[in-house]
PDB file of N, CA, C and O in Angstrom:
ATOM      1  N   UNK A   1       9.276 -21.295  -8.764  1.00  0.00           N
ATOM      2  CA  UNK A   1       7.929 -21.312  -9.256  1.00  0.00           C
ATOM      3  C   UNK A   1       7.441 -19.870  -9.413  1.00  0.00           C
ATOM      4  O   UNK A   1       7.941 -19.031  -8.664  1.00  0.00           O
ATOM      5  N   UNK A   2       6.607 -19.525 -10.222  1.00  0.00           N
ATOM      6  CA  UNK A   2       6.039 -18.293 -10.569  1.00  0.00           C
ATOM      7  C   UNK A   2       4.774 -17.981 -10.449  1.00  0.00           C
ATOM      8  O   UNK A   2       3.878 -18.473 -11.135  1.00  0.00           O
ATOM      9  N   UNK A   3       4.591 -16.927  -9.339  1.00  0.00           N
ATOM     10  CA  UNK A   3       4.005 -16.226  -8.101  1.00  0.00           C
ATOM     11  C   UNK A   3       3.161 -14.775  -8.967  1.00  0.00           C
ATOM     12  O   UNK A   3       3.858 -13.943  -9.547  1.00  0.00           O
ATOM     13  N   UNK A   4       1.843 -14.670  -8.941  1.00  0.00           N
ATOM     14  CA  UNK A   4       1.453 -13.402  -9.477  1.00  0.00           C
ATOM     15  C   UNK A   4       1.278 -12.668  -7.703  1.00  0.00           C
ATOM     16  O   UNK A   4       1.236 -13.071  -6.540  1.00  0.00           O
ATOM     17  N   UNK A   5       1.225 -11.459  -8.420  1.00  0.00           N
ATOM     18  CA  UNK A   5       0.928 -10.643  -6.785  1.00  0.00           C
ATOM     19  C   UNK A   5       0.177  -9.402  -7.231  1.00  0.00           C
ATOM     20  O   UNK A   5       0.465  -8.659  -8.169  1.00  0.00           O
ATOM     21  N   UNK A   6      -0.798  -9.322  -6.419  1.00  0.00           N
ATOM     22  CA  UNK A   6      -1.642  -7.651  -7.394  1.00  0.00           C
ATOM     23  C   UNK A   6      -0.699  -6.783  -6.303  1.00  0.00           C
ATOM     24  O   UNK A   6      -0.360  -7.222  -5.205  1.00  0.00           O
ATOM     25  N   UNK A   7      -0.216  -4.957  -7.040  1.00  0.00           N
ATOM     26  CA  UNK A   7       0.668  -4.245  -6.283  1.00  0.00           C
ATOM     27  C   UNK A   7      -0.125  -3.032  -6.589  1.00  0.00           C
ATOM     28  O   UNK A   7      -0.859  -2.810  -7.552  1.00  0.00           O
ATOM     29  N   UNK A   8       0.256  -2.099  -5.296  1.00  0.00           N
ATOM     30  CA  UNK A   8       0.082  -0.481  -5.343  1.00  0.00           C
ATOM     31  C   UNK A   8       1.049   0.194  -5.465  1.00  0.00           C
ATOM     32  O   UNK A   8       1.427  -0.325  -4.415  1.00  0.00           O
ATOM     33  N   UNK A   9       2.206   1.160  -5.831  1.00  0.00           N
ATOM     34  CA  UNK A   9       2.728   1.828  -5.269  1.00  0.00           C
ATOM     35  C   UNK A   9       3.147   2.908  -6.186  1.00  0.00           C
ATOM     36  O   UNK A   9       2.776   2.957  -7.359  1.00  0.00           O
ATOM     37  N   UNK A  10       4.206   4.080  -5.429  1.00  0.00           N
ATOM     38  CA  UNK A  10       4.482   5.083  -5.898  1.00  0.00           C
ATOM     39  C   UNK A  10       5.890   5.254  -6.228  1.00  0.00           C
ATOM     40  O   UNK A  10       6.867   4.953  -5.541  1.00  0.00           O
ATOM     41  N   UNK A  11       5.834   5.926  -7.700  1.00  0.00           N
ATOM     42  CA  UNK A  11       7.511   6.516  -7.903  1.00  0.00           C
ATOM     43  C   UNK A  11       7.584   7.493  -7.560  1.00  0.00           C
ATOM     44  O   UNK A  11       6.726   8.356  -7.744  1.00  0.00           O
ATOM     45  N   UNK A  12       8.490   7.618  -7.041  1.00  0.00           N
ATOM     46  CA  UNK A  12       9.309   9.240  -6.843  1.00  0.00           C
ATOM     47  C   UNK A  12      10.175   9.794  -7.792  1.00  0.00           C
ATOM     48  O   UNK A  12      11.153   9.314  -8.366  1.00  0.00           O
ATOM     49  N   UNK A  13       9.381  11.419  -7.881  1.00  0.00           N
ATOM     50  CA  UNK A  13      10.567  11.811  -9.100  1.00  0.00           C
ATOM     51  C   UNK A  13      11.973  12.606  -8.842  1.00  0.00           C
ATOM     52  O   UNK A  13      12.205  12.381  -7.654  1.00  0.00           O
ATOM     53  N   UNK A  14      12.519  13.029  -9.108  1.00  0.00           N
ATOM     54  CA  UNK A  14      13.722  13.874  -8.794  1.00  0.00           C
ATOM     55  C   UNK A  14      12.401  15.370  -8.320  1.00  0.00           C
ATOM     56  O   UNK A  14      12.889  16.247  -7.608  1.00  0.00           O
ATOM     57  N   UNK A  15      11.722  15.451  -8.503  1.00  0.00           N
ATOM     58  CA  UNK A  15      10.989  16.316  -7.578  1.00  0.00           C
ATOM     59  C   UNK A  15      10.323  16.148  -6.599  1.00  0.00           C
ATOM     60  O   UNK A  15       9.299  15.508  -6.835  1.00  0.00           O
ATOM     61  N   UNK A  16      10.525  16.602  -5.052  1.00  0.00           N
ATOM     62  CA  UNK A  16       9.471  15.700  -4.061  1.00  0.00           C
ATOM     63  C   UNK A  16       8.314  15.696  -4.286  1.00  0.00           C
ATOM     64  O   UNK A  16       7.717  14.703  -4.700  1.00  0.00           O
ATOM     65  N   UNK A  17       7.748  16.888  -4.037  1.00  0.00           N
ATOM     66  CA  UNK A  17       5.998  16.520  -4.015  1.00  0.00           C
ATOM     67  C   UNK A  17       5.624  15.984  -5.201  1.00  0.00           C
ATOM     68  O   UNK A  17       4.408  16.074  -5.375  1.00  0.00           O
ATOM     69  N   UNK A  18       6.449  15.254  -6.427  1.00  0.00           N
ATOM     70  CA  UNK A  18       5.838  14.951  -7.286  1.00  0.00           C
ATOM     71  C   UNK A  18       6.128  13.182  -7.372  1.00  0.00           C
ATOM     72  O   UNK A  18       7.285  12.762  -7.394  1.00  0.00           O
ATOM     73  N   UNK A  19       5.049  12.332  -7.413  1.00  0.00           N
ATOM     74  CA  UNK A  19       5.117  10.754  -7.852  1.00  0.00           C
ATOM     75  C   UNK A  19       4.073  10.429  -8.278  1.00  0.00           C
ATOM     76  O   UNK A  19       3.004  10.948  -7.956  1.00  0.00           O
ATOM     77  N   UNK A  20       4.260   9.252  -9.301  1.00  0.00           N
ATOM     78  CA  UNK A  20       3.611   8.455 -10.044  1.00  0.00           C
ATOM     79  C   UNK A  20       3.219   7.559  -9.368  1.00  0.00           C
ATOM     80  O   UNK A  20       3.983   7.110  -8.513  1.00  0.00           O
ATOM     81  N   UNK A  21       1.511   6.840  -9.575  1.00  0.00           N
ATOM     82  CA  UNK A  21       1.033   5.779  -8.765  1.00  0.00           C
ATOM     83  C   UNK A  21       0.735   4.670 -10.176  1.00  0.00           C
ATOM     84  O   UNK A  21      -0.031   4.907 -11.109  1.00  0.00           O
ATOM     85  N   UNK A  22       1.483   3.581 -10.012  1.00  0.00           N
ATOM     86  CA  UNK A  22       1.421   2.220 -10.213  1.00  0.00           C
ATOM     87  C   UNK A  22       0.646   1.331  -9.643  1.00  0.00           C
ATOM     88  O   UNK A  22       0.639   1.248  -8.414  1.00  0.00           O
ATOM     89  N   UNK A  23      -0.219   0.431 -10.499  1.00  0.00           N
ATOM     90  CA  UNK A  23      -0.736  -0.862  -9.916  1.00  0.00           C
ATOM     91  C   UNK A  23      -0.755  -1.579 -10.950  1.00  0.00           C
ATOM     92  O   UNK A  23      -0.576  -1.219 -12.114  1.00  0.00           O
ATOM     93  N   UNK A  24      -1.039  -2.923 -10.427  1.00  0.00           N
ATOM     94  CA  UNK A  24      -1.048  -3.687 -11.513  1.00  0.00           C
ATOM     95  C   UNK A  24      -0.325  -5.384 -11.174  1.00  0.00           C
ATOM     96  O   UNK A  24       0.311  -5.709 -10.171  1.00  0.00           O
ATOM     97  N   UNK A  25      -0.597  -6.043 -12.086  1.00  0.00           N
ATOM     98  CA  UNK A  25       0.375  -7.180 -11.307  1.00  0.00           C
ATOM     99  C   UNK A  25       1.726  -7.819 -11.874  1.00  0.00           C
ATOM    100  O   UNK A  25       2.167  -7.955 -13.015  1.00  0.00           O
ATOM    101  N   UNK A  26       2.159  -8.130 -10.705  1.00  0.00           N
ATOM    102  CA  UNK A  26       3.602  -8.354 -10.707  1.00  0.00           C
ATOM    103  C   UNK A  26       3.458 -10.399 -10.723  1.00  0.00           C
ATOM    104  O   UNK A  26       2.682 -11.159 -10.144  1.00  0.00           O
ATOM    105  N   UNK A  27       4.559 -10.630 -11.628  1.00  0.00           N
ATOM    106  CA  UNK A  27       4.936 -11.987 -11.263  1.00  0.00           C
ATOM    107  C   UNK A  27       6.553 -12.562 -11.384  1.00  0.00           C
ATOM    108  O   UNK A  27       7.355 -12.494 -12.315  1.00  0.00           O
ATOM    109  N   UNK A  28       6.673 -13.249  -9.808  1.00  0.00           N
ATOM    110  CA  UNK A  28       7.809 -13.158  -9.298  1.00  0.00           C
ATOM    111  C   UNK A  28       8.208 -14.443  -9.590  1.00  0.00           C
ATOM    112  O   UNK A  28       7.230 -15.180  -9.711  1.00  0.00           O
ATOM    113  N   UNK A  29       9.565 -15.159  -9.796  1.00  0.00           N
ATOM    114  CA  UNK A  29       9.930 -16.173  -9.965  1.00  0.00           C
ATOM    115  C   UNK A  29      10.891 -16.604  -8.353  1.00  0.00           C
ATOM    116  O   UNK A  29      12.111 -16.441  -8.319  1.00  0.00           O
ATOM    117  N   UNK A  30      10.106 -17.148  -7.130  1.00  0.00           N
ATOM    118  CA  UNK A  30      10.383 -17.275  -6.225  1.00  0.00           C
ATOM    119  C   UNK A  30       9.792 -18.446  -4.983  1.00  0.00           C
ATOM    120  O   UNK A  30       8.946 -19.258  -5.357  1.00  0.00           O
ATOM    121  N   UNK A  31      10.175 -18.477  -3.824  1.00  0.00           N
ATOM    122  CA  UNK A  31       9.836 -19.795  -3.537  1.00  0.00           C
ATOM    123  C   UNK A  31       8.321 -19.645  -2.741  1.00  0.00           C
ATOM    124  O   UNK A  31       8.129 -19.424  -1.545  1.00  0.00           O
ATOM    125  N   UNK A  32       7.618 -19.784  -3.509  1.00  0.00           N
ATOM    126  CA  UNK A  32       5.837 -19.624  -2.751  1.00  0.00           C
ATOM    127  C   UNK A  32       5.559 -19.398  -1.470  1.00  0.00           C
ATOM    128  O   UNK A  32       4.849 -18.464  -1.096  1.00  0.00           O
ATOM    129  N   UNK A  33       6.295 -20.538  -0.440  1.00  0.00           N
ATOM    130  CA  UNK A  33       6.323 -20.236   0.693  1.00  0.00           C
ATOM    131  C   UNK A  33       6.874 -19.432   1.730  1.00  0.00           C
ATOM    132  O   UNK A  33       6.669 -19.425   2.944  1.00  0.00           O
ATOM    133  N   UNK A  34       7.623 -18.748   0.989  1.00  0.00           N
ATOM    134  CA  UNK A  34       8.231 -17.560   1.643  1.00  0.00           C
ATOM    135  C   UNK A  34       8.053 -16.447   1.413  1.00  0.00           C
ATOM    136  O   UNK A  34       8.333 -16.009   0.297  1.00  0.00           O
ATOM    137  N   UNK A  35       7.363 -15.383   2.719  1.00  0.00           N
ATOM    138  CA  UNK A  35       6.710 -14.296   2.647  1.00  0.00           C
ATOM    139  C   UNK A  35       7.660 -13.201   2.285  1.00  0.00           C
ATOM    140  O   UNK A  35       8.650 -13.150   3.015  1.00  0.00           O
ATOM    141  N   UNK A  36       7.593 -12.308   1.325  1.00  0.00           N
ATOM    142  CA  UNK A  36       8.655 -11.245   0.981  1.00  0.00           C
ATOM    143  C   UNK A  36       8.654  -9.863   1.789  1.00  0.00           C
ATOM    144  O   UNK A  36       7.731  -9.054   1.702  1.00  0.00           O
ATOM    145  N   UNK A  37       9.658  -9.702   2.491  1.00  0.00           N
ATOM    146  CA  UNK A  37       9.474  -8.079   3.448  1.00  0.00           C
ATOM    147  C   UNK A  37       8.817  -7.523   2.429  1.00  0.00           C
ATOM    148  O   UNK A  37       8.458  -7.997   1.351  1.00  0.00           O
ATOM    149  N   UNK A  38       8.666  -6.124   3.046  1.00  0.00           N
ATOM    150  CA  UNK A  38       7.756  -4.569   1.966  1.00  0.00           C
ATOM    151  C   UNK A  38       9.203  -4.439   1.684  1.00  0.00           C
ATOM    152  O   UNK A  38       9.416  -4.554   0.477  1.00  0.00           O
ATOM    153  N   UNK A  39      10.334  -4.226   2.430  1.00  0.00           N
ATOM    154  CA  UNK A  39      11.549  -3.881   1.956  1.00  0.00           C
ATOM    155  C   UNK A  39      12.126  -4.219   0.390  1.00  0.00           C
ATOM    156  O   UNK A  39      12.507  -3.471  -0.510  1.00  0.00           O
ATOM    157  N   UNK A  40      12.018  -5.611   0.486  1.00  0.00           N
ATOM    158  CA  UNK A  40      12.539  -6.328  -0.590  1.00  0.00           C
ATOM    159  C   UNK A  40      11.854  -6.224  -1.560  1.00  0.00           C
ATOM    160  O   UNK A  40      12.428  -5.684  -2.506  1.00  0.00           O
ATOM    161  N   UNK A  41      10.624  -6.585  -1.762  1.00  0.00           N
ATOM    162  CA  UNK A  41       9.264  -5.391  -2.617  1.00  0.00           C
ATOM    163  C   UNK A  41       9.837  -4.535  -3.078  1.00  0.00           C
ATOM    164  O   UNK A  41      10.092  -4.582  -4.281  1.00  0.00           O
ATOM    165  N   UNK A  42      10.219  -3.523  -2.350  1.00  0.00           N
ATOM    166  CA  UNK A  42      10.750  -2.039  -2.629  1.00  0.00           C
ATOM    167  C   UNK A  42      11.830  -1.958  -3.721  1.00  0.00           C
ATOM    168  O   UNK A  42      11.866  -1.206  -4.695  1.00  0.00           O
ATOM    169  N   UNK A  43      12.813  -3.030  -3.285  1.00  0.00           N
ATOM    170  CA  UNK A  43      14.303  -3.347  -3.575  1.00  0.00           C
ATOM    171  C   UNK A  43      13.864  -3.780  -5.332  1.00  0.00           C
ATOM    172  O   UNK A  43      14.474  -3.436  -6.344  1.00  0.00           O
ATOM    173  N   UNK A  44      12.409  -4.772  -5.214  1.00  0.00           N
ATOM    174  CA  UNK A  44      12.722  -5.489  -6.570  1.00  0.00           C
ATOM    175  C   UNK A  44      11.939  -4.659  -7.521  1.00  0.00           C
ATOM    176  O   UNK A  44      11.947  -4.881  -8.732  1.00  0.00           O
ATOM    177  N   UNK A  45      11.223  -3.642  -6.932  1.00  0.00           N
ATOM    178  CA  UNK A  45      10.398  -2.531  -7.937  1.00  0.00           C
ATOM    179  C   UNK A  45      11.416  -1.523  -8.146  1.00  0.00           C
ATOM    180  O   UNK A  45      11.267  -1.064  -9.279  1.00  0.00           O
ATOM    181  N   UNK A  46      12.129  -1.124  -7.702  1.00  0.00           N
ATOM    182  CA  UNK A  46      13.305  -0.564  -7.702  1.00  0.00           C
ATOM    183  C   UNK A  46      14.140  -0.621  -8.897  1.00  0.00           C
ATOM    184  O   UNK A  46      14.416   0.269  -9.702  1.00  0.00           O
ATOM    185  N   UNK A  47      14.441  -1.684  -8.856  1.00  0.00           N
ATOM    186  CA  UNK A  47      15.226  -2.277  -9.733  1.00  0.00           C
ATOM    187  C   UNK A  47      15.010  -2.855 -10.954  1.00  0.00           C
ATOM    188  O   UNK A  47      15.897  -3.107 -11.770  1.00  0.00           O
ATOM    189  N   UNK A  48      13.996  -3.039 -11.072  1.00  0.00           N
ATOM    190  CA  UNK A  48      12.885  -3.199 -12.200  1.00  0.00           C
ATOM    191  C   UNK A  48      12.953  -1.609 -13.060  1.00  0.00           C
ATOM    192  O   UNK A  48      13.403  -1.222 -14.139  1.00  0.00           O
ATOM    193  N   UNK A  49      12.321  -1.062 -12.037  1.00  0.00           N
ATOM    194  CA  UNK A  49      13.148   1.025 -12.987  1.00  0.00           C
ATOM    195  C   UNK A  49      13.629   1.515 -12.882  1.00  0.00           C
ATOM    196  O   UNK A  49      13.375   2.719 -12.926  1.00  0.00           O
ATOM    197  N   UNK A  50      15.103   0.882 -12.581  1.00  0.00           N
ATOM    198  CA  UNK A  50      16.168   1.514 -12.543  1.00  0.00           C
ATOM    199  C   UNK A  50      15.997   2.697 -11.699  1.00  0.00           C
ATOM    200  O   UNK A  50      15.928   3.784 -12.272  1.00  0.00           O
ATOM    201  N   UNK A  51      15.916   2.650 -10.409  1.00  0.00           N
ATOM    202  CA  UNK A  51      15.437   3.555 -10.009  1.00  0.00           C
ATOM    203  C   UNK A  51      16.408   3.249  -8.059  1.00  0.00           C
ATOM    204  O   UNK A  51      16.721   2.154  -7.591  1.00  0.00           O
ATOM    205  N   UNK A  52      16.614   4.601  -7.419  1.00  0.00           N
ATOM    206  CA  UNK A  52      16.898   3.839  -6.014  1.00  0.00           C
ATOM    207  C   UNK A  52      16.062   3.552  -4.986  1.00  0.00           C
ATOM    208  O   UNK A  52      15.164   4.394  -4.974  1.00  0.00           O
ATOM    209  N   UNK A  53      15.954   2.855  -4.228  1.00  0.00           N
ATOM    210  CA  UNK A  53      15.128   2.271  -3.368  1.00  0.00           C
ATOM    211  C   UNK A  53      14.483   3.067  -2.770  1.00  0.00           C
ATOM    212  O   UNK A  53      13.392   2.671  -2.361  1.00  0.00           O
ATOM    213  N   UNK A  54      14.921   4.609  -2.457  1.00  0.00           N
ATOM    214  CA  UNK A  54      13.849   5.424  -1.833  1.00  0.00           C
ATOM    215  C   UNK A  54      12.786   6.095  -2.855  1.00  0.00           C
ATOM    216  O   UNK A  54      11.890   6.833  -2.446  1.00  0.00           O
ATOM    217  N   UNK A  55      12.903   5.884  -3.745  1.00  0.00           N
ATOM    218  CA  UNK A  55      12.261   6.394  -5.243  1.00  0.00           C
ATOM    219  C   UNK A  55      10.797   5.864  -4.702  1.00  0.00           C
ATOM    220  O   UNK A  55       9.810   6.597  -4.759  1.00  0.00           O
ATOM    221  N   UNK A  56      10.744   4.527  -4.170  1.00  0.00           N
ATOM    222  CA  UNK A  56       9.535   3.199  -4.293  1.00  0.00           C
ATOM    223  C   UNK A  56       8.719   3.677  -3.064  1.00  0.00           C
ATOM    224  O   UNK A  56       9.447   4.141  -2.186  1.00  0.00           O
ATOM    225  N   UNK A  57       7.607   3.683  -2.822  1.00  0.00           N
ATOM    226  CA  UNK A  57       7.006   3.255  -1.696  1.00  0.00           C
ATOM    227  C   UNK A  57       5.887   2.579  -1.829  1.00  0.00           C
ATOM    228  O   UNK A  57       4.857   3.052  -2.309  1.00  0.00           O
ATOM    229  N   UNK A  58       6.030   1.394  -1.397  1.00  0.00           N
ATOM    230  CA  UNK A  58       4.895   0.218  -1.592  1.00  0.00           C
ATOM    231  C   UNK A  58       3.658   0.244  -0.769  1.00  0.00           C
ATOM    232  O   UNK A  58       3.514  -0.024   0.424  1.00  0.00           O
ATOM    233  N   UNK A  59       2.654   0.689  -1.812  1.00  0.00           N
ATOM    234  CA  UNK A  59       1.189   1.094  -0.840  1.00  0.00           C
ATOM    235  C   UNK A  59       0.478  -0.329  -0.893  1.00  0.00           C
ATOM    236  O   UNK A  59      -0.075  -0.568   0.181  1.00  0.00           O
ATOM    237  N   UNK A  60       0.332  -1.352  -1.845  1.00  0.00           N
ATOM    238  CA  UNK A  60      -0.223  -2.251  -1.424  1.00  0.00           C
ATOM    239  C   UNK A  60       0.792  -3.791  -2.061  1.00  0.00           C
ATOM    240  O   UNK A  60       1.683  -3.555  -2.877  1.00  0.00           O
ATOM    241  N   UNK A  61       0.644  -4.696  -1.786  1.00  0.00           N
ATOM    242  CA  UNK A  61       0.817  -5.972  -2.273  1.00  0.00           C
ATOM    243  C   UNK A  61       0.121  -7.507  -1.566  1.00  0.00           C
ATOM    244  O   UNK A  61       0.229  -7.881  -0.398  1.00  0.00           O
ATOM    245  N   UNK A  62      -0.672  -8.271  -2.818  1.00  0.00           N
ATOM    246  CA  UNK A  62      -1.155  -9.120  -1.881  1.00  0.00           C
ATOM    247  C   UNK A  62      -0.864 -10.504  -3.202  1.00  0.00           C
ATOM    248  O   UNK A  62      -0.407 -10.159  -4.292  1.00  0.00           O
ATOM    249  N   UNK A  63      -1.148 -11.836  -2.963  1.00  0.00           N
ATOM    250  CA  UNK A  63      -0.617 -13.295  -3.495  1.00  0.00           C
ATOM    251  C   UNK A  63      -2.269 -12.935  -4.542  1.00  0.00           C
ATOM    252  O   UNK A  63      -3.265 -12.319  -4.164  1.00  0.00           O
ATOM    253  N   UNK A  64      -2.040 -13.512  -5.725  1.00  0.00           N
ATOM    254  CA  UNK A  64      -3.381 -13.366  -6.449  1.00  0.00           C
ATOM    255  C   UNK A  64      -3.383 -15.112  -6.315  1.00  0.00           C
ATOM    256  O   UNK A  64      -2.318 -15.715  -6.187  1.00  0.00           O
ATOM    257  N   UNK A  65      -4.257 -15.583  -6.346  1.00  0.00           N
ATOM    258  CA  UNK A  65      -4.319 -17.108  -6.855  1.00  0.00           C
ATOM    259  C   UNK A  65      -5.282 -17.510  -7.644  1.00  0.00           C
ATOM    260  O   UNK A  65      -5.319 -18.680  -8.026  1.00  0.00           O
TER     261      UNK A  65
END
């Protein structure tokens, strides 16, 4: 089933002190009742831009309904 979620977070660039802040909402095709780590968050924004998992750091995420 398909899940909207409002999100915060930041990319990292190949330069440290420098990242991009993202928000906006995300919708996940997953099972409603199961709460997603920040990890896995991380993992699926990640991967979404081609990007590696330490790139991400997830400042907010919450269920929109």
């Amino acid at each position: 089933m398909l899940a909207k979620y409002y999100t915060r977070f930041l990319l990292r660039s190949a330069e440290e002190e420098y990242a991009d802040e993202y928000s906006g909402v995300v919708e996940l095709n997953h099972d409603n009742g199961r709460l997603l780590d920040p990890t896995e968050i991380e993992a699926l924004l990640a991967d979404n831009f081609q990007r590696e998992i330490e790139d991400v750091e997830l400042l907010n995420w919450s269920r929109l309904h």
